[in-house]
py3Dmol code that shows the C-alpha trace and the ligand (Angstrom):
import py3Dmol

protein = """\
ATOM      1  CA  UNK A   1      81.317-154.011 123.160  1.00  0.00           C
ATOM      2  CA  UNK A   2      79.306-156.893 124.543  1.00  0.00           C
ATOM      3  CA  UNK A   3      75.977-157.866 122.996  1.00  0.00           C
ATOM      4  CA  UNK A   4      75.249-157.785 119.481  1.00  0.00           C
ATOM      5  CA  UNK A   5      73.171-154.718 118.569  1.00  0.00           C
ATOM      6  CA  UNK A   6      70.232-155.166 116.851  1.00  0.00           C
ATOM      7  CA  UNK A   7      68.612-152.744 113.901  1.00  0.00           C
ATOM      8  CA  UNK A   8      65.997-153.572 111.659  1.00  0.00           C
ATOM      9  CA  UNK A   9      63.083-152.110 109.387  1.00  0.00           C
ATOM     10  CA  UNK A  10      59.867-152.405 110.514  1.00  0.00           C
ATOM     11  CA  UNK A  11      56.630-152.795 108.660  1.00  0.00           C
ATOM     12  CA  UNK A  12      53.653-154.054 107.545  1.00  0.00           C
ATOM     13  CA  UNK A  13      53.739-156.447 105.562  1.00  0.00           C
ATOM     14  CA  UNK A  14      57.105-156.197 105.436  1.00  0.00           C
ATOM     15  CA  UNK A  15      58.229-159.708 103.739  1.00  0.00           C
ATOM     16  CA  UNK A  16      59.437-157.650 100.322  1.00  0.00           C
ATOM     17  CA  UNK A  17      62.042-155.076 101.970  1.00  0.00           C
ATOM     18  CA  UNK A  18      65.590-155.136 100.636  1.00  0.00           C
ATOM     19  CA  UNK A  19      66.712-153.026 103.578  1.00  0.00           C
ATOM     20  CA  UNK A  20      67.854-156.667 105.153  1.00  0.00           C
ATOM     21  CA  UNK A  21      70.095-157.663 102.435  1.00  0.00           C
ATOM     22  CA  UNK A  22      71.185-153.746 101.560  1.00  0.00           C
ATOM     23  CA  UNK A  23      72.394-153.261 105.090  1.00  0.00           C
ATOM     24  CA  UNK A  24      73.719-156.809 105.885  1.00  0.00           C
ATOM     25  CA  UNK A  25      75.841-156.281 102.835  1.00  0.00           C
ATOM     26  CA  UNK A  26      77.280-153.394 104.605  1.00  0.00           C
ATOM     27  CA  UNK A  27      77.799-154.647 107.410  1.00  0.00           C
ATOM     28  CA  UNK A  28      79.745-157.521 106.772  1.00  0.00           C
ATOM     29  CA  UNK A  29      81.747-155.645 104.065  1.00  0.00           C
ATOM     30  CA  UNK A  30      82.823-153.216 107.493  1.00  0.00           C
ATOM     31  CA  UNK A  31      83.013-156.479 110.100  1.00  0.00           C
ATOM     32  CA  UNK A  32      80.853-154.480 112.415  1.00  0.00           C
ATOM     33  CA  UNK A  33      79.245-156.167 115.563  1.00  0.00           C
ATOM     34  CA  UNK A  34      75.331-155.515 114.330  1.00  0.00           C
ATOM     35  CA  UNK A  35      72.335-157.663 113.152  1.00  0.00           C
ATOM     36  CA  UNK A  36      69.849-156.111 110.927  1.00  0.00           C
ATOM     37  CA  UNK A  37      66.680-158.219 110.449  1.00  0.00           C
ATOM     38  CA  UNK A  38      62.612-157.293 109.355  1.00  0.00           C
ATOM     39  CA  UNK A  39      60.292-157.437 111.647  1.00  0.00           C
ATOM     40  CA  UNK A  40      56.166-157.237 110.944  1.00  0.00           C
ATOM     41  CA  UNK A  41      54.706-154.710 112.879  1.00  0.00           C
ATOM     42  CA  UNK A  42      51.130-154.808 112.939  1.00  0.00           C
ATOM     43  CA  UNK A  43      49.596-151.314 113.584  1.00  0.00           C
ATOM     44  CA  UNK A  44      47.975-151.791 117.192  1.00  0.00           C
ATOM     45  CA  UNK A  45      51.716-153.310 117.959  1.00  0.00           C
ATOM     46  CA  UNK A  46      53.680-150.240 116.938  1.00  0.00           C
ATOM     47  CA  UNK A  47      53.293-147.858 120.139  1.00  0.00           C
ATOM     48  CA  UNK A  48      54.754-150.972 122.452  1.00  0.00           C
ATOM     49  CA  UNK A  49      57.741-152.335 119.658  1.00  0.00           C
ATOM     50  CA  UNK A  50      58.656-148.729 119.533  1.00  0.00           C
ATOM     51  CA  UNK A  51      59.032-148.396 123.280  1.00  0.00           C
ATOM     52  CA  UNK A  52      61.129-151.698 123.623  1.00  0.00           C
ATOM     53  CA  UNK A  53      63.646-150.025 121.827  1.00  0.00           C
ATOM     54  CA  UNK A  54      64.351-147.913 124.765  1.00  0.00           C
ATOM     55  CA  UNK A  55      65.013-151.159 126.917  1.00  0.00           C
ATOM     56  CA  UNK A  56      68.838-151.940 125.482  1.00  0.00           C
ATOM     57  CA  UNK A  57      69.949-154.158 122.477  1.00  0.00           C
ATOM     58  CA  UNK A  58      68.884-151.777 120.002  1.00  0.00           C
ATOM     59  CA  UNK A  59      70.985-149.157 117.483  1.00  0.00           C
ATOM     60  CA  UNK A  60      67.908-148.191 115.632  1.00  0.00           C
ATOM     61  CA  UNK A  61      65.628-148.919 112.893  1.00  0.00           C
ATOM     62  CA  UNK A  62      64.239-147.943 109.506  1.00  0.00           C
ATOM     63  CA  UNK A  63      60.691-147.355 109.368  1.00  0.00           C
ATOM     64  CA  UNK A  64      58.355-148.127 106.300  1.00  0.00           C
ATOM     65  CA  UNK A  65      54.347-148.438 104.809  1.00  0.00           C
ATOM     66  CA  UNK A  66      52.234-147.488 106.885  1.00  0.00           C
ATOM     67  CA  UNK A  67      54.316-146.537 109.876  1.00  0.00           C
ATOM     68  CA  UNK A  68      56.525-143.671 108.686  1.00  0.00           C
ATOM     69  CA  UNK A  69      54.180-141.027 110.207  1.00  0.00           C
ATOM     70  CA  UNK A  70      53.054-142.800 113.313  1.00  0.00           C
ATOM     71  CA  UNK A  71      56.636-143.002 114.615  1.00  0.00           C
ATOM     72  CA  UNK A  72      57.083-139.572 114.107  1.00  0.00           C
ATOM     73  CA  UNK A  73      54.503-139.237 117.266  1.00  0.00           C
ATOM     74  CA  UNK A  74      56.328-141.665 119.807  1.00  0.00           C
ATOM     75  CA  UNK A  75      60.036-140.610 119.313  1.00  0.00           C
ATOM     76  CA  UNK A  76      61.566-138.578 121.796  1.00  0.00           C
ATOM     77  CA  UNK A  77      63.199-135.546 119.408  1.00  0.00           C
ATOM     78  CA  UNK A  78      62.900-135.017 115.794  1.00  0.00           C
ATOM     79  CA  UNK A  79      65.350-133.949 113.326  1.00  0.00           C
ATOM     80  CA  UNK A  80      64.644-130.680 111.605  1.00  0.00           C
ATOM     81  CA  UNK A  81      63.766-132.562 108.500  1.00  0.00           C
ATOM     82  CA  UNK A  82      61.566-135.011 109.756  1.00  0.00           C
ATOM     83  CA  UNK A  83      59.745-132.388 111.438  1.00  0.00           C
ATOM     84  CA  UNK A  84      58.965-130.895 108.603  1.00  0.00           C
ATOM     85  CA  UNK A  85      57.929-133.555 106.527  1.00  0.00           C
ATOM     86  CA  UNK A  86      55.959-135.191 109.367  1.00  0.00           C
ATOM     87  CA  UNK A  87      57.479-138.969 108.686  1.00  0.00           C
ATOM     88  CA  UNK A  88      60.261-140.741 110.121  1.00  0.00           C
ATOM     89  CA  UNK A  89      61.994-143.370 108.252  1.00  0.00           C
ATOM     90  CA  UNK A  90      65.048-143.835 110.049  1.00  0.00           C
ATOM     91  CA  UNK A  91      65.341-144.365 114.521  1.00  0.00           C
ATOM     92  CA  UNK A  92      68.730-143.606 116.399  1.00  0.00           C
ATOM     93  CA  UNK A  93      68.396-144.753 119.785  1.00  0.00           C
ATOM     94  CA  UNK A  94      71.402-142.876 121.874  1.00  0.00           C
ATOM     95  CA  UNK A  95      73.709-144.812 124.300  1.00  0.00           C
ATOM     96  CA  UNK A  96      70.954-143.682 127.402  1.00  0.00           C
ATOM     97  CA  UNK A  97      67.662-145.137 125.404  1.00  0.00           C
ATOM     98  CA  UNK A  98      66.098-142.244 123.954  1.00  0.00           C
ATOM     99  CA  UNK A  99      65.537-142.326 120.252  1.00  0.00           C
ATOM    100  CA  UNK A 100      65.840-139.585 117.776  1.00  0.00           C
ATOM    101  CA  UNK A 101      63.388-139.752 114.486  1.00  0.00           C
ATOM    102  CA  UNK A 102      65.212-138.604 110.866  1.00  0.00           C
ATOM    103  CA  UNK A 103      63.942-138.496 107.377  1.00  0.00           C
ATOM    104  CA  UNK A 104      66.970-139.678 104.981  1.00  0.00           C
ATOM    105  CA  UNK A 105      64.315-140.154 102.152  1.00  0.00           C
ATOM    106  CA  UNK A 106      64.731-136.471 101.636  1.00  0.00           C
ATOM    107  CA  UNK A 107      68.894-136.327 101.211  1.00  0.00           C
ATOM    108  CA  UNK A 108      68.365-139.870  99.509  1.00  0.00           C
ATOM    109  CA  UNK A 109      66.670-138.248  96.943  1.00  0.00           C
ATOM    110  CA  UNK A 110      69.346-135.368  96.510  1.00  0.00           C
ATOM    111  CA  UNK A 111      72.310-137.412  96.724  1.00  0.00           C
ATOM    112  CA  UNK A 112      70.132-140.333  94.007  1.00  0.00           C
ATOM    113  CA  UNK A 113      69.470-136.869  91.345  1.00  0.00           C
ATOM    114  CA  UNK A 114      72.798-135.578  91.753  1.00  0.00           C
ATOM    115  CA  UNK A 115      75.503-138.626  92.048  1.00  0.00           C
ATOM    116  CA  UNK A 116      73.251-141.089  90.176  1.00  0.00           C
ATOM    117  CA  UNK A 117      71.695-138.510  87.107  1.00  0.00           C
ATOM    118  CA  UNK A 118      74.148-135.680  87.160  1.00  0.00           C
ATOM    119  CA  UNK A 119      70.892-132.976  88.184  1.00  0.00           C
ATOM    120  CA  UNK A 120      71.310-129.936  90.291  1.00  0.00           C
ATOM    121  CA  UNK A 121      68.283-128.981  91.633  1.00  0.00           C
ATOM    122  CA  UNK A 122      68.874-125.263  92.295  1.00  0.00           C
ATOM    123  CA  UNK A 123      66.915-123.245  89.865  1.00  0.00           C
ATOM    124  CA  UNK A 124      64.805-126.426  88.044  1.00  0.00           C
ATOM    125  CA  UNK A 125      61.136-126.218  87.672  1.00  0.00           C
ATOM    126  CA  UNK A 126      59.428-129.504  88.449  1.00  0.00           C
ATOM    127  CA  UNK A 127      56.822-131.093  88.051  1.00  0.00           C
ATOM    128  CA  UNK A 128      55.879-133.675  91.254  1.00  0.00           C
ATOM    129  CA  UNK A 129      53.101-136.437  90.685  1.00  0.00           C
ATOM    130  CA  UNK A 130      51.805-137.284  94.270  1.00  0.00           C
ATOM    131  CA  UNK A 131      51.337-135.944  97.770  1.00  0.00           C
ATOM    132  CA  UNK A 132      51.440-138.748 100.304  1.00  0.00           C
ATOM    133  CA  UNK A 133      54.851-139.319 102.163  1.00  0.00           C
ATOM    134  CA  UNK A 134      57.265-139.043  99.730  1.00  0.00           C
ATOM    135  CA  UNK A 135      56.088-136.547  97.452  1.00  0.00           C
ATOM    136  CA  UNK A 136      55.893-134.747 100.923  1.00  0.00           C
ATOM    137  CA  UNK A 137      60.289-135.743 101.408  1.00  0.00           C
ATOM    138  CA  UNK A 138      60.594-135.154  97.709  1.00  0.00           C
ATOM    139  CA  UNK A 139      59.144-131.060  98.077  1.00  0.00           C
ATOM    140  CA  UNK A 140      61.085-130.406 101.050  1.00  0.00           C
ATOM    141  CA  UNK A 141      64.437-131.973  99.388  1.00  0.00           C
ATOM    142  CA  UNK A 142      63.904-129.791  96.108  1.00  0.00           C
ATOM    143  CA  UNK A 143      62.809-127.102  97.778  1.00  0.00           C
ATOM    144  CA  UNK A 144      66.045-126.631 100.220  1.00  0.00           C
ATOM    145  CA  UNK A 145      68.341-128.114  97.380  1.00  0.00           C
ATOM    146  CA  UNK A 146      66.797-124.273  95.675  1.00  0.00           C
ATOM    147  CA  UNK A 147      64.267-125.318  93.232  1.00  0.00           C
ATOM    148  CA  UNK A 148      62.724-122.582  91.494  1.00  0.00           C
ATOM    149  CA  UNK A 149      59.731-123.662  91.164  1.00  0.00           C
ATOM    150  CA  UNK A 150      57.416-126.852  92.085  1.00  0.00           C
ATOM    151  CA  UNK A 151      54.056-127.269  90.744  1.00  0.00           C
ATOM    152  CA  UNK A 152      52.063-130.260  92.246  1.00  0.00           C
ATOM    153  CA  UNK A 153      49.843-132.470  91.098  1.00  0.00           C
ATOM    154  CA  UNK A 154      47.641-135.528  92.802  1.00  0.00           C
ATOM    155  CA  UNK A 155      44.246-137.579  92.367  1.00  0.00           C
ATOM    156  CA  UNK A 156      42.700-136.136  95.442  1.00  0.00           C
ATOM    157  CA  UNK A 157      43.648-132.422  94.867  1.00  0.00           C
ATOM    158  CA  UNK A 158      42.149-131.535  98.858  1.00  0.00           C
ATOM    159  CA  UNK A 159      45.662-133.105  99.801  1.00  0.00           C
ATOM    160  CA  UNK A 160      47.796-131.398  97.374  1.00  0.00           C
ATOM    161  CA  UNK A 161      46.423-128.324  98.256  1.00  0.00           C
ATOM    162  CA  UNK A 162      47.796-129.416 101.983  1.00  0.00           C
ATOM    163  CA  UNK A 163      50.895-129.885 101.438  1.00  0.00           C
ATOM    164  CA  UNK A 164      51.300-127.249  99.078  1.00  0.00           C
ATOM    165  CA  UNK A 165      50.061-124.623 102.514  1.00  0.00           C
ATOM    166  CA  UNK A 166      52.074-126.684 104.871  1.00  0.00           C
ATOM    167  CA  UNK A 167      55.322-126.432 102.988  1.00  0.00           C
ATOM    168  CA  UNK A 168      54.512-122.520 103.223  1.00  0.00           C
ATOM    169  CA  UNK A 169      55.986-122.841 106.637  1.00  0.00           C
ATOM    170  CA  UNK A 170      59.062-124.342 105.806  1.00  0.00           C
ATOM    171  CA  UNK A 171      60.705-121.427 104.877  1.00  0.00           C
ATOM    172  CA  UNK A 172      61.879-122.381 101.213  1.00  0.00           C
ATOM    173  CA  UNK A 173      62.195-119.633  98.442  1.00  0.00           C
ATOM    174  CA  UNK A 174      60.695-122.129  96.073  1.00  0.00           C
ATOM    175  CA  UNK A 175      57.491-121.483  94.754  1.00  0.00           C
ATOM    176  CA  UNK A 176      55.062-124.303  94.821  1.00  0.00           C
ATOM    177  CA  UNK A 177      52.215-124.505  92.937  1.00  0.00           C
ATOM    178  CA  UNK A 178      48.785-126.860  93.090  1.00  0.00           C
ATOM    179  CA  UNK A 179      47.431-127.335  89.410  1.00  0.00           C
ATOM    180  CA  UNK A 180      44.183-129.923  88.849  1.00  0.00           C
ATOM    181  CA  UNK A 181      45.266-133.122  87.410  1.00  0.00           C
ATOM    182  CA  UNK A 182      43.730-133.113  83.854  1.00  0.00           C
ATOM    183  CA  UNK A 183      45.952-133.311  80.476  1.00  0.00           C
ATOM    184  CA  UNK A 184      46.252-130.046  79.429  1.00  0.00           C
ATOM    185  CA  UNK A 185      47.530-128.542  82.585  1.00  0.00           C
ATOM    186  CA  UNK A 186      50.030-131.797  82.591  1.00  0.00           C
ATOM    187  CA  UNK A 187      51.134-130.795  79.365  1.00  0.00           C
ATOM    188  CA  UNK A 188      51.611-126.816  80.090  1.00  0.00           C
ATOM    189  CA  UNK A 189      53.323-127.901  83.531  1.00  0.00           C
ATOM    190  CA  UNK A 190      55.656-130.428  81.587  1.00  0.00           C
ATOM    191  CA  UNK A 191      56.360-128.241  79.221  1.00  0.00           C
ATOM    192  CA  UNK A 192      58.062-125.484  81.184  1.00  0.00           C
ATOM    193  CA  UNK A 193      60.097-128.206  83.759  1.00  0.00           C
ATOM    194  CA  UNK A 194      63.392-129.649  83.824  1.00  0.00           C
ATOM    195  CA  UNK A 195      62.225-132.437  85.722  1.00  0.00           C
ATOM    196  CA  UNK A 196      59.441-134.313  86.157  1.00  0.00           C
ATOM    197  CA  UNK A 197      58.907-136.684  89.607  1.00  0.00           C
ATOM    198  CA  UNK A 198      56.496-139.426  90.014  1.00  0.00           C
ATOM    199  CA  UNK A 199      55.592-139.708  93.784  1.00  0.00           C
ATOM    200  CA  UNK A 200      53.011-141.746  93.549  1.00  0.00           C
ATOM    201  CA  UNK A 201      52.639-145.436  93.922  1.00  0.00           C
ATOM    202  CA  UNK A 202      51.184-145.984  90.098  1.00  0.00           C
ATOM    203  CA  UNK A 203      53.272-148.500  88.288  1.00  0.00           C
ATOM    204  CA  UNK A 204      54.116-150.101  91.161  1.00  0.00           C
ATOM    205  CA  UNK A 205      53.395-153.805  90.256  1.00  0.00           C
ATOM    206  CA  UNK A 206      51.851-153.032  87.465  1.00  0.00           C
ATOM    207  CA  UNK A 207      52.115-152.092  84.477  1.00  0.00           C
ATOM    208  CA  UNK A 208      50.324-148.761  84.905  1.00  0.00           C
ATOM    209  CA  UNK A 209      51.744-144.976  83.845  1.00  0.00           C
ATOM    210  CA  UNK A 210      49.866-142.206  84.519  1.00  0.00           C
ATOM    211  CA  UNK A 211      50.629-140.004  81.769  1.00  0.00           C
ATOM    212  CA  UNK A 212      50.974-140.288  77.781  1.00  0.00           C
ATOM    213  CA  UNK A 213      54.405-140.825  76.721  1.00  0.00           C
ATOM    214  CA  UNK A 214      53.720-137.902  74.157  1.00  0.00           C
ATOM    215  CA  UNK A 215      53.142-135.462  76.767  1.00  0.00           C
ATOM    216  CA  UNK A 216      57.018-135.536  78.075  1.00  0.00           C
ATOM    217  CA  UNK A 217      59.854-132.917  76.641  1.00  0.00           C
ATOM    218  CA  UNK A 218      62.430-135.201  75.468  1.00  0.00           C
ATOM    219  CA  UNK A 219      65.718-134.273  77.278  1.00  0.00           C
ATOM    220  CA  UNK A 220      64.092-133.196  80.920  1.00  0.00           C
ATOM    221  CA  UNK A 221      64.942-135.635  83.732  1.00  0.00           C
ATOM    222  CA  UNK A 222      62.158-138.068  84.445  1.00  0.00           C
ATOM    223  CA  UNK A 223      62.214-139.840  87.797  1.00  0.00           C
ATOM    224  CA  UNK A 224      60.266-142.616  89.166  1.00  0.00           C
ATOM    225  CA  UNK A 225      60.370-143.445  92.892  1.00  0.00           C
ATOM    226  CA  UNK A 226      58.869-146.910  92.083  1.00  0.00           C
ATOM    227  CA  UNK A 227      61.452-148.999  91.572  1.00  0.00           C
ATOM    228  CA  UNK A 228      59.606-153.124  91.250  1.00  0.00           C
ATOM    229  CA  UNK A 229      59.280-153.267  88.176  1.00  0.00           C
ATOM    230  CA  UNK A 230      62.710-151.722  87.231  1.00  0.00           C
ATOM    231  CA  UNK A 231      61.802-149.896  84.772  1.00  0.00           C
ATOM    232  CA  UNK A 232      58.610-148.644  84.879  1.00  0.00           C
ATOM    233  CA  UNK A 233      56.509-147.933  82.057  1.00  0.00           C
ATOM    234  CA  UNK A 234      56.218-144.299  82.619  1.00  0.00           C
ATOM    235  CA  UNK A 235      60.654-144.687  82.442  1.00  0.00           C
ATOM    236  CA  UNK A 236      60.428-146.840  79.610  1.00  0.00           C
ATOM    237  CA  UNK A 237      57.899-144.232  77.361  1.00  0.00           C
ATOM    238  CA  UNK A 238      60.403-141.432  78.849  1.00  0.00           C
ATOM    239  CA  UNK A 239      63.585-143.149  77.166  1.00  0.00           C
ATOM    240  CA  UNK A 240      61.934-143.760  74.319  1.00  0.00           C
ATOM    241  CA  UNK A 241      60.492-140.212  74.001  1.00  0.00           C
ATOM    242  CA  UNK A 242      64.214-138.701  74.234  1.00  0.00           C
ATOM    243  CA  UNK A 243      64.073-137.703  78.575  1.00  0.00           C
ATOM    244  CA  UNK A 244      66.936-138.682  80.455  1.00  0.00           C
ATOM    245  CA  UNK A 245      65.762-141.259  83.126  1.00  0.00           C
ATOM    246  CA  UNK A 246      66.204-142.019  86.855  1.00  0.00           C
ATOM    247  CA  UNK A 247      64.293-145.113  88.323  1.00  0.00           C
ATOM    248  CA  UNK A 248      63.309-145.642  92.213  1.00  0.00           C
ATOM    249  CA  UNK A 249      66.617-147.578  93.495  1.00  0.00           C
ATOM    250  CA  UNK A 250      69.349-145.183  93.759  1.00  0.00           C
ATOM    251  CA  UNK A 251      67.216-143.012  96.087  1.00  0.00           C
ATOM    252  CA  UNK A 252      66.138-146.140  98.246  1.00  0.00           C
ATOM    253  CA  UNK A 253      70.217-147.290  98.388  1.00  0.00           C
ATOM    254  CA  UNK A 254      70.909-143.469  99.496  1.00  0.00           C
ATOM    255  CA  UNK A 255      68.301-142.768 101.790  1.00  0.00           C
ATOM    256  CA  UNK A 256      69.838-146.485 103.446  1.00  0.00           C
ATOM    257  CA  UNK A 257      73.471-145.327 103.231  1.00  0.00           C
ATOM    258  CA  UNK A 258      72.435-142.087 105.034  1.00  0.00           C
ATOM    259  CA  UNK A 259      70.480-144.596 107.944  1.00  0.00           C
ATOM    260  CA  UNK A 260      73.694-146.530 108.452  1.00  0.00           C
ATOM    261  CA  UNK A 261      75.710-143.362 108.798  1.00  0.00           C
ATOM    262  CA  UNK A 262      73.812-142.165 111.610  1.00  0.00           C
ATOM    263  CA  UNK A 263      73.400-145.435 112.927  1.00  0.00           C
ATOM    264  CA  UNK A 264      77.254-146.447 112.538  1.00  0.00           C
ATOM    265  CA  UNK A 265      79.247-143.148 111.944  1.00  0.00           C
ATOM    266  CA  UNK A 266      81.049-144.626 109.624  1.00  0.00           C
ATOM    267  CA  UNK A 267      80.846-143.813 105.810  1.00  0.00           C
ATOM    268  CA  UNK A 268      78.414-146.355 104.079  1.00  0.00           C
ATOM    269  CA  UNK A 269      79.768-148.543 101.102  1.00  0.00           C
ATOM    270  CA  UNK A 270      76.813-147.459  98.615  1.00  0.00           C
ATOM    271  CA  UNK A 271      77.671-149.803  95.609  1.00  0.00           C
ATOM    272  CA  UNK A 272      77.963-152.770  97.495  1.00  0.00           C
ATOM    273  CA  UNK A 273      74.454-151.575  98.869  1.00  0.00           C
ATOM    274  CA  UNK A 274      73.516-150.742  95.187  1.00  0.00           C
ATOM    275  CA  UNK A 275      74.833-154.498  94.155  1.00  0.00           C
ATOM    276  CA  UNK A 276      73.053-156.615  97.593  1.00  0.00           C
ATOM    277  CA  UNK A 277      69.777-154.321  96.952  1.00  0.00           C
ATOM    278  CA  UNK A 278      69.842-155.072  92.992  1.00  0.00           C
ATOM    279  CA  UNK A 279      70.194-159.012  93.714  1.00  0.00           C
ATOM    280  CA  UNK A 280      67.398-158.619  96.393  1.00  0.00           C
ATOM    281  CA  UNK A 281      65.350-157.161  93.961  1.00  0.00           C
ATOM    282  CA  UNK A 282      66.750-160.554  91.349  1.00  0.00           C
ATOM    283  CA  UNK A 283      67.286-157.418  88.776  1.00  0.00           C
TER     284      UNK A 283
END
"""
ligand_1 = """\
48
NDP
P 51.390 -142.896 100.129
O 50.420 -143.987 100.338
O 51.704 -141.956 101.237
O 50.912 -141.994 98.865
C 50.516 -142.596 97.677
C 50.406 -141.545 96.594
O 50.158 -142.209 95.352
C 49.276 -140.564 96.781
O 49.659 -139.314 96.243
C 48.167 -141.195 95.953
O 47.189 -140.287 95.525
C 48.943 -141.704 94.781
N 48.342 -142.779 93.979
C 48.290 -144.100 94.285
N 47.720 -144.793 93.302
C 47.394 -143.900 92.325
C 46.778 -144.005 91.040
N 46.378 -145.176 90.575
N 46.617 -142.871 90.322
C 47.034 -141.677 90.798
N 47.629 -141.531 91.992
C 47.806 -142.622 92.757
O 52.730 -143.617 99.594
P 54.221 -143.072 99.658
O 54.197 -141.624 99.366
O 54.862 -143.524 100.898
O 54.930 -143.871 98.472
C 54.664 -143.570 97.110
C 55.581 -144.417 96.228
O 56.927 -144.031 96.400
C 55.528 -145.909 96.527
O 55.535 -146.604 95.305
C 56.822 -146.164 97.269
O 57.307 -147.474 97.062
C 57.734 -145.166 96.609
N 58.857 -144.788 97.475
C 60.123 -145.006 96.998
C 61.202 -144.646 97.754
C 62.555 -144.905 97.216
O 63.518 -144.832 97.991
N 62.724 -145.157 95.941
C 61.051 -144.023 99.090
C 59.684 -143.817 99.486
C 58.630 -144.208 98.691
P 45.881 -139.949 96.442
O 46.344 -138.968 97.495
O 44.930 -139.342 95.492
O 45.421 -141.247 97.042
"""
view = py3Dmol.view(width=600, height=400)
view.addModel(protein, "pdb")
view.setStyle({"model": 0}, {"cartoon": {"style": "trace"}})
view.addModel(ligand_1, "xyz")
view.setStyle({"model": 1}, {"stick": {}})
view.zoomTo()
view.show()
């Protein structure tokens, strides 16, 4: 070992990540010989940062808004799952330069429902609010952890309806389902799930939920990927409506603790990534 290696999440803006203190955490709770910073990466600069990788100094990086699907296009293979999902979060560049694109947002979201809520996907129905990038990691997560069933709904149906024939091709046995987004087909779809899944970015910074607190069958799983503010307001009507809740932060530890186990090989200390990300966030 001589240099330093570098890894980082890149962005843009990029100034609110807690990737930097999540993985920093880890890394000085292992001693390893890495640096992980954030770096702003403007769109017209992303084709020539991702390149430099390639030149030495670098173990990888995590990719985030609005690069996650731009990368996927410059990387040199793709893992099965980011293939199929069409986003890359998370860069591996091998000991001779060439970098290999994952998706960990998917098996962050498996590991967050199962270790962190106690839910077993195989069999649920669900119903998934969304369909930009991770609804898209969220589908193909349920749908290979065996969920029965997936009925999707999103503001602009035109893309729902696209992910709902791409994921046709990913050979799942689940059945997904587009429905339009009005209340009463809300209501039937929450009716008949186990778990409900906001995708979107509504609530985010606000104080915004996107459906009546009435609407949800107290004791199905609610889950929010936002996770600023912690918790939302769609969580806090779920709680107080009798659901079982699961807000954005456990996913976003586990989808890092899968990036630093490709990155490092080593197992990833996920409360002390859970801990650094929660003071990040000043929670
Ligand atoms: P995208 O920009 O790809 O997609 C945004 C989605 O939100 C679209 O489905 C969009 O609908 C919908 N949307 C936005 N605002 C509204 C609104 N006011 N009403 C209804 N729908 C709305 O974003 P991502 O998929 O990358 O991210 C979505 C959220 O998930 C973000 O908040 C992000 O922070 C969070 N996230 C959390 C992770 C975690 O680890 N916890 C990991 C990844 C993401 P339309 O198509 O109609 O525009």
């Amino acid at each position: 070992m001589s240099m330093m290696d570098r890894l980082a999440v890149i962005g843009f803006p990029i100034e609110h990540s807690v990737s930097p203190a999540m993985h920093t955490a880890a890394i000085e709770l292992l001693g390893l010989d890495l640096r992980y910073d954030r770096v702003a990466v403007p769109p017209q600069d992303l084709e020539s940062f991702v390149s430099g990788l390639r030149r030495g100094g670098w173990r990888g990086v995590n990719v985030t808004v609005p690069h996650k699907e731009a990368v996927a296009g410059l990387v040199d293979r793709l893992s099965p799952e980011s293939r199929a999902i069409g986003a890359v979060n998370t860069v591996v560049v091998d000991a001779g330069g060439r970098l290999a694109g994952h998706n960990t947002d998917a098996a962050g979201f498996i590991r967050a429902l199962m270790e962190a809520a106690g839910f077993d996907p195989a069999g649920a129905g669900v119903t998934l609010l969304g369909a930009g990038g991770a609804a898209r990691a969220v589908l193909w997560a349920l749908g290979n952890a065996g969920a029965r069933q997936v009925r999707l709904f999103n503001r602009d149906p035109e893309r729902a309806e696209r992910l709902a024939a791409e994921s046709g091709a990913w050979g799942l046995q689940t059945a997904v389902l587009v429905a339009p987004w009005n209340e009463p087909e809300l209501s039937r779809s929450l009716d008949q799930a186990d778990l409900l899944v906001n995708a979107t970015s509504a609530g985010m910074a606000s104080n915004e939920s996107l459906l009546p607190g009435e609407m949800l069958r107290p004791n199905s799983l609610v889950v929010d990927l936002v996770y600023n503010p912690r918790p939302t307001r769609l969580l806090r009507e779920a709680s107080a409506r009798g659901c079982r809740v699961l807000d954005g932060l456990p996913m976003l530890v586990h989808q890092g603790a899968a990036a630093f186990q490709l990155w490092t090989g080593r197992p990833a200390p996920v409360s002390t990534m859970m801990a650094a990300a929660e003071r990040a966030l000043g929670a």
